[in-house]
C-alpha positions, 0 to 999 in steps of 0.5 A, a space after each residue: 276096827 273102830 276104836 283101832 282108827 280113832 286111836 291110830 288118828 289120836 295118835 297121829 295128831 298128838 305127834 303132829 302137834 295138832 293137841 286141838 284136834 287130839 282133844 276133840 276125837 278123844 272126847 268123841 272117843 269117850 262118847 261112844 264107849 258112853 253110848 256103848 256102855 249105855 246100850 249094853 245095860 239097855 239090852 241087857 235091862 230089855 232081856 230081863 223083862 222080856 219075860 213079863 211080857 205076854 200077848 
């Protein structure tokens, strides 16, 4: 839902020739796929030691 409002946002200054405030919410729109992506692999790499652990 997210995502859909920064590319119906994106959109719209791109077509209002606002092409600064397109720039801006297009970089922080690949930040957070980044932080995202970084997330998953945490959670991920979290799972797979999981089993190491032992109170």
């Amino acid at each position: 839902m997210v995502i859909l409002y920064y590319r119906i946002i994106y959109g719209y200054s791109i077509l209002s020739n606002s092409h600064f405030v397109a720039a801006v919410q297009l970089l922080i729109y690949i930040r957070v796929i980044n932080i995202l992506i970084i997330f998953a692999v945490m959670f991920i790499n979290g799972l797979e030691n999981s089993n190491d652990f032992h109170l």
